[in-house]
LOTI-988641 format. One record per residue (C-alpha): x, y, z. Coordinates in pm, whole numbers, plus 50000, padded with zeros to 5 digits. Each point is the difference from the previous one (the first is absolute). Layout:
% residues N
XYZ
...
This chain:
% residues 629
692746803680220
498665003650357
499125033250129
503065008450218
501884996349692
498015026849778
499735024450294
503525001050014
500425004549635
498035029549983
501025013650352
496235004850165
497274973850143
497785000049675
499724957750066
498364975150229
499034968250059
496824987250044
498624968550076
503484984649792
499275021549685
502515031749944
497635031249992
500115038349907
499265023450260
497875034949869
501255034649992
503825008650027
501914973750149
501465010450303
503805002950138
501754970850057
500494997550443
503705004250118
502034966649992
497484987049718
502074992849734
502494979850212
496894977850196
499574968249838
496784992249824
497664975750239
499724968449916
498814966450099
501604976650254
500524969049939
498454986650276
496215013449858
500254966449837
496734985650182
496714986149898
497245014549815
496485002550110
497404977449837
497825018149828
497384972549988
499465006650365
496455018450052
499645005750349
502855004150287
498995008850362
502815010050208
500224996350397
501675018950195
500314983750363
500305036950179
497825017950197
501705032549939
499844999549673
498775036749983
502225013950242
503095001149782
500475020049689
499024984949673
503594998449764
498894997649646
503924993449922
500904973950225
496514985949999
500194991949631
500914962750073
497974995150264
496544989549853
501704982949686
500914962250017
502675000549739
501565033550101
501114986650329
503305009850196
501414998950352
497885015450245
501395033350157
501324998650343
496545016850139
497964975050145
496595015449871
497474991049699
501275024349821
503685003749990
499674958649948
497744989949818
496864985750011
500174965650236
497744981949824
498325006449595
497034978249906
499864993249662
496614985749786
499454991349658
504114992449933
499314979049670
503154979350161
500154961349898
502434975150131
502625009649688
500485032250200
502585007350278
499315021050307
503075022049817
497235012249818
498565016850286
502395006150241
503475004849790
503194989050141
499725010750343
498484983050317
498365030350163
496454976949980
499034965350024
497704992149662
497174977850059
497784990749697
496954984449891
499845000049653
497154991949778
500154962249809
499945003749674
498604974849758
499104998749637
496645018250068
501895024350260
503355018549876
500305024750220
498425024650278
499534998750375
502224989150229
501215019550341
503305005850159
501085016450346
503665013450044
500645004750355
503165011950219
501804972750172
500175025550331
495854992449996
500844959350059
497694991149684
498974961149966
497904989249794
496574984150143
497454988949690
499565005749652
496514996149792
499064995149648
497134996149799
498305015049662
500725036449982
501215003150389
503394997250143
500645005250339
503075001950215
500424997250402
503275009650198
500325007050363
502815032750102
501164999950323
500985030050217
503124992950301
498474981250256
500895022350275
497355028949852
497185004050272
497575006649637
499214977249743
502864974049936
498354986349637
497535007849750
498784973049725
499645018449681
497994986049720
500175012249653
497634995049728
499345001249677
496464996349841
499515003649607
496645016049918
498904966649810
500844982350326
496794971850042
497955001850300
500994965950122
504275009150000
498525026050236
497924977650225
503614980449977
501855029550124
498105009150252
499854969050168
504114994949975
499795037750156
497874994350278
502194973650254
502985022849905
498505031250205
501204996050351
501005020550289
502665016349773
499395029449834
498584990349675
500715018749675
498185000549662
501575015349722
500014999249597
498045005149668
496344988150141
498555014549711
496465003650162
498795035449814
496704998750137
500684995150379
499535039550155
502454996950282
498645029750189
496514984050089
500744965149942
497714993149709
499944982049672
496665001149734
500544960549986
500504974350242
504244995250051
501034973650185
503575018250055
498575032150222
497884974850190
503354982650089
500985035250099
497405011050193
499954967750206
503544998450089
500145041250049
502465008149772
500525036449919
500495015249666
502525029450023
500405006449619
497875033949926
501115009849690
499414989049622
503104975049896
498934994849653
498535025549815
496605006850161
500154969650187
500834982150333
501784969549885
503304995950299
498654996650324
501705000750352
498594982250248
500444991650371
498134979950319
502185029350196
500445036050000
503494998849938
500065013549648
501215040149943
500595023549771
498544986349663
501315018049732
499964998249639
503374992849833
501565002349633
498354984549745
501724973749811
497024989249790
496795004749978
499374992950352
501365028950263
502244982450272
498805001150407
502835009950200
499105000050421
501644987250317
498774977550326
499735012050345
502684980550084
503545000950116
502175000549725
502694974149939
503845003750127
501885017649750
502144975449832
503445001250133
502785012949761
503114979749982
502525017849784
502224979049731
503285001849868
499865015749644
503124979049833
499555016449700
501215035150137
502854984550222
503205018050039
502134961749890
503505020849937
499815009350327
499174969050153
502294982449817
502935024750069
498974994550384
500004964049997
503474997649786
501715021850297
498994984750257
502344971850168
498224964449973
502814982450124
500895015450318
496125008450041
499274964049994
502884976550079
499415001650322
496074987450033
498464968349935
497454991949707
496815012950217
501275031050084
502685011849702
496414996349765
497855023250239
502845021649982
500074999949614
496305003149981
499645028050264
502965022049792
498074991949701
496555009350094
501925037450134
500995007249711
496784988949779
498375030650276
502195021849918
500344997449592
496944983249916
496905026550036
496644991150106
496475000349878
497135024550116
496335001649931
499545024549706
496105010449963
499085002249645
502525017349813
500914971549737
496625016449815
500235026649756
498665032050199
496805007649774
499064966850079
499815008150330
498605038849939
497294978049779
499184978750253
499365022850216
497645023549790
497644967249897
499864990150391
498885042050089
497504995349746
499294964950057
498975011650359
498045031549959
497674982149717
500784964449950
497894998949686
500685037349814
501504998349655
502955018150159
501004974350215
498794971249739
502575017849768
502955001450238
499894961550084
500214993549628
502355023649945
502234987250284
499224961949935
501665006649627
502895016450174
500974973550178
499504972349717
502235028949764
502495000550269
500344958550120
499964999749628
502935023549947
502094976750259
499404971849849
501005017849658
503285010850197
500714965050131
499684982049651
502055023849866
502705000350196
500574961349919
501464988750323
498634967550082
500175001850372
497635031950016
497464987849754
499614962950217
499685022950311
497065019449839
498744963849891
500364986250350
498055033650185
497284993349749
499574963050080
501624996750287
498595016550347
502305000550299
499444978350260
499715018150358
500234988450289
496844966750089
497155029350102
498554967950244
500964964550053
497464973650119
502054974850194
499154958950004
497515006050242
498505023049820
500355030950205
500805031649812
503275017350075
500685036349989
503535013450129
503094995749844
501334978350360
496964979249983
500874992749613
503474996750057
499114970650264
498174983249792
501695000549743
503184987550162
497774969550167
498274987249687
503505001849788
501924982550275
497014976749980
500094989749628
503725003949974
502114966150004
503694999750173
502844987749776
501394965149948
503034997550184
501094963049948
503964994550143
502434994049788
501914971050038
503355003050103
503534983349818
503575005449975
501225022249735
499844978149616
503515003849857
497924993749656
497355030850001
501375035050174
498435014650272
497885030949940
501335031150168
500035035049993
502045017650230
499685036349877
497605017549795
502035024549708
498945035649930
499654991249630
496844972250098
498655027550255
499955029649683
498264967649794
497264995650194
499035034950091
499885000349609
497454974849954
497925019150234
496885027249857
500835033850126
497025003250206
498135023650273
499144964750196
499315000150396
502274981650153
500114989550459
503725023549962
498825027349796
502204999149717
498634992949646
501314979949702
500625037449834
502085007350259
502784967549947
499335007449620
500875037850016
502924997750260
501474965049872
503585009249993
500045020350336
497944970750219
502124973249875
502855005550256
497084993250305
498644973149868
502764979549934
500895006150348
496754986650122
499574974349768
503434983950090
499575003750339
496384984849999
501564967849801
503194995550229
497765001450345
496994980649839
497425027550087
497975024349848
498105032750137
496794994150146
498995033349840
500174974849655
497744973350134
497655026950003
497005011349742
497065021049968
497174978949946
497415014849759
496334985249990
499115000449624
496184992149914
499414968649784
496465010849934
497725030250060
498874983950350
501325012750305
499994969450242
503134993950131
500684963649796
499815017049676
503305016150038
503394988649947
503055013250120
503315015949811
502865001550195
502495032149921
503484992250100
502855020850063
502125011149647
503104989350140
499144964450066
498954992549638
503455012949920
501724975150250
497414975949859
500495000449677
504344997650045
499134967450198
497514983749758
502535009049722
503254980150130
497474968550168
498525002349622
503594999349876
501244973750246
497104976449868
500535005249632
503354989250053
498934967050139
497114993549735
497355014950197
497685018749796
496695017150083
496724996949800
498255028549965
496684986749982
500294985250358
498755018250278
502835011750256
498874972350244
500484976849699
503235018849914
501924994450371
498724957450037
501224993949690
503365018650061
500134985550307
499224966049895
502335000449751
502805016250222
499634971150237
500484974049779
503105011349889
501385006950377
500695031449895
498105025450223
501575007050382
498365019950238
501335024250245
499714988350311
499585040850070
496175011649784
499425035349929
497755014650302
């Protein structure tokens, strides 16, 4: 019984909740607040199904690419997700640090192996870019080590080196700023992780993979050093260390003044420039306390917002009142294939506006609110003394919240035994989105940046690879008395309601707009339009040009980014797999008739010589003189 429940029961606030568990408040409860009874209890949105932090992580430095950091007002309850991998959502519409989250969190010691998916870090959304460097395990080596950096695709991350050796693992990636800044236009940030049984030579190694990498970009040095004797402040060590003589000769700067792990200096921020600002200490997550601070840089563009059509909350009786009343026939009589389509289309697309609402960026609200009150009590504390039992307590305290709560979602999920929501929660937890390529290096090599210059290249090197169809001519004969001519001179409304049936009723992107949901949902009321179009696209041997259209959609083959390791998907319009499928029915038809059967362990290529090979031997195949356009 939750605690909504029992205050109403006994008509005062006597109950709480706290940190998931129902709780009894001291002293006489209270009087319940006007309207109480009738509120409905808070609960838990469906869409808080995300990842959950890994609690084998040990030390997480965030970045925050904004010089004003300080300027704005700290928001304990909309900065809850902000420093937290797993508890990731869509940034706010503010273009600062703060109300978006932290561009770029550095991540040492992960424990990660190749078994594990970037899900595990980043959830199901594609705010950040993963890039890992895990440790290799072996029979003598189980776990331990390994780095990872999750970056924001606005910041142009590519990855530049990786490094591994016993008890190091390091990680290089190069974020670039819009060219047309006057300030720095790319920093090279390299992460590290050293264990404290590290050998002097994996050092010496290091070092010397380190040293070429330093050039005139601003070069960053971050991560779990562990070098406990080094005192930062007068550049001293009681033993000869090889690392803060690679320091002092390259004149880095440490900016890290404050114990990280318990009453030592273990994370360490360093920099060839004085770029870094506003190092501050950050929630705890285990037993190291995280480094939050920003660069004296520009920050990135804020990612623009392009609203979607939520299907799921459509007004379809509506729509498919609208479309029943309205007169195909005289509407479309009169124009020819081109044109009565891109009428269609544009009526359609109206009326999705109008009925079919559309998304917006909500902040943080999915989380339960004490989460978020939690949160922002450890980070206070967290900030004031980094290393206090207080704030030590808080961090735990919060860190089992949010395990209790992911695992109170997943409870909810398994128990509500729908299939479809329990292989979503499996696919956020293996599965990360894939955003948008953060940078492409082209054939020559040359690293590209903007979406146009992607686009380009894109469209070049696919034209490249691509092959054109086999169009071999048909030969030409007189009618066979003995085999009947295939024809079909008009398409029925009976084959059009059949193959919108065979199609999944999904949210897909289409070049006209209109989804597969859409044909599924309004079935009965489209069919009157399409048969229109369809017959008139089959008696004037022509079809749209809006349907020889497709968005092409670069999907990576491997983790690289050069440009040959993608290939590309092609997303059609809905209504030409409709028309599509009515045509490959009747040829399939036609042929089965004659003794013409398909193998289905043939490739299509294999599928049409053999057809056609077959066809021509009998003389039974004619071709129109007039081909589709």
């Amino acid at each position: 019984m939750d605690a909504f429940t029992m205050n109403c029961k006994i008509g005062g606030l006597a109950y709480g909740v706290r940190d998931e568990k129902l709780i009894k408040f001291n002293g006489i409860p209270r009087p319940l607040p006007d309207g109480y009874e009738s509120r409905p209890p808070r609960g838990y949105s469906d869409s808080s199904i995300l990842n959950h932090t890994n609690p084998v992580i040990n030390t997480s430095i965030l970045i925050e690419s904004n010089a004003s950091l300080n300027e704005s007002n700290v928001n304990s309850s909309s900065n809850v997700l902000s420093s937290l991998s797993p508890m990731q959502s869509k940034p706010k519409e503010t273009s600062s640090a703060k109300g978006s989250g932290y561009h770029v969190i550095l991540l040492s010691e992960t424990w990660l192996t190749s078994d594990d998916a970037d899900a595990f870090l980043m959830g199901s959304l594609g705010d950040y870019v993963a890039f890992r460097k895990d440790r290799i395990t072996n029979a003598e080596i189980t776990r331990g080590g390994g780095v990872a950096i999750l970056c924001s695709p606005l910041l142009n991350p590519i990855l530049f080196a990786t490094f591994s050796s016993d008890g190091i693992e390091c990680l290089v990636i190069d974020i670039h700023f819009p060219s047309n800044r006057k300030t720095l236009s790319s920093i090279r940030i390299c992460l590290i992780y050293r264990s404290p049984s590290c050998p002097a030579s994996s050092l010496a190694l290091l070092l010397s993979f380190i040293e070429p990498l330093i050039s005139n970009l601003p070069f960053l040095i971050c991560g779990d050093l562990n070098f406990p004797s080094i005192d930062w402040s007068r550049l001293t060590s009681p033993s000869q260390n090889d690392f803060l003589s690679f320091v002092c000769d390259h004149r880095l700067t440490q900016f890290v003044d404050f114990k990280t792990r318990g009453e030592n200096l273990l994370d360490l921020v360093l920099c060839n420039e004085n770029i870094v600002r506003n190092v501050t200490p950050s929630l705890p997550f285990a037993d190291h306390t995280s480094i939050s601070f920003s660069l004296g840089v520009p920050p990135p563009p804020s990612s623009e917002f392009v609203p979607s059509r939520q299907y799921h909350l459509a007004d379809w009786e509506s729509i498919n009142s609208l479309l029943s009343s309205h007169d195909w026939t005289l509407a479309l009589s009169c124009l020819d294939t081109e044109n009565a389509f891109s009428y269609f289309s544009e009526f359609c697309n109206s009326l999705l506006e109008s009925f079919v609402p559309k998304s917006s960026r909500s902040p943080f609200s999915h989380y339960p609110k004490h989460l978020r009150i939690l949160y922002g009590k450890s980070q206070r504390a967290s900030s004031f003394a980094p290393n206090s039992i207080r704030a030590v307590s808080l961090a735990k305290r919060f860190e089992r919240a949010l395990r209790v709560h992911s695992e109170r979602v997943e409870s909810r999920v398994i128990d509500s035994k729908n299939p479809k929501v329990f292989y979503s929660l499996c696919k956020t937890r293996l599965n990360s989105s894939k955003s948008a390529p953060p940078g492409i290096i082209d054939l020559n090599g040359a690293h590209l940046l903007t979406n146009k210059d992607k686009a380009l290249a894109f469209s070049q090197y696919f034209a490249s690879v691509s092959t054109l169809p086999l169009q071999a001519p048909l030969r030409s004969s007189a009618p066979s008395s003995t085999f009947p001519l295939f024809d079909l001179p008009s398409i029925s409304p009976a084959q059009i309601l059949a193959s919108i049936a065979s199609l999944a009723p999904k949210c897909n992107f289409s070049p006209d707009g209109l989804p597969n949901i859409f044909y599924s949902k309004c079935k009965f009321s489209i069919v009157s339009p399409l048969l229109i179009i369809f017959n008139k696209s089959l008696h004037s041997t022509s079809i749209p040009s809006l349907w020889k259209q497709a968005i092409v959609k670069p999907i990576p083959k491997t983790s690289s980014n050069s440009i040959n390791t993608f290939r590309p998907i092609s997303l059609t319009c809905s209504v030409t797999k409709i028309f599509e499928k009515i045509l490959i029915s009747e040829i399939t038809s036609y042929l089965d008739n004659l003794g013409v059967t398909m193998q289905s362990s043939l490739k299509f290529n294999d599928h049409i010589s053999r057809i056609v090979s077959k066809a021509r031997a009998k003389d039974v195949i004619f071709a129109d003189p007039i081909r589709y356009a």
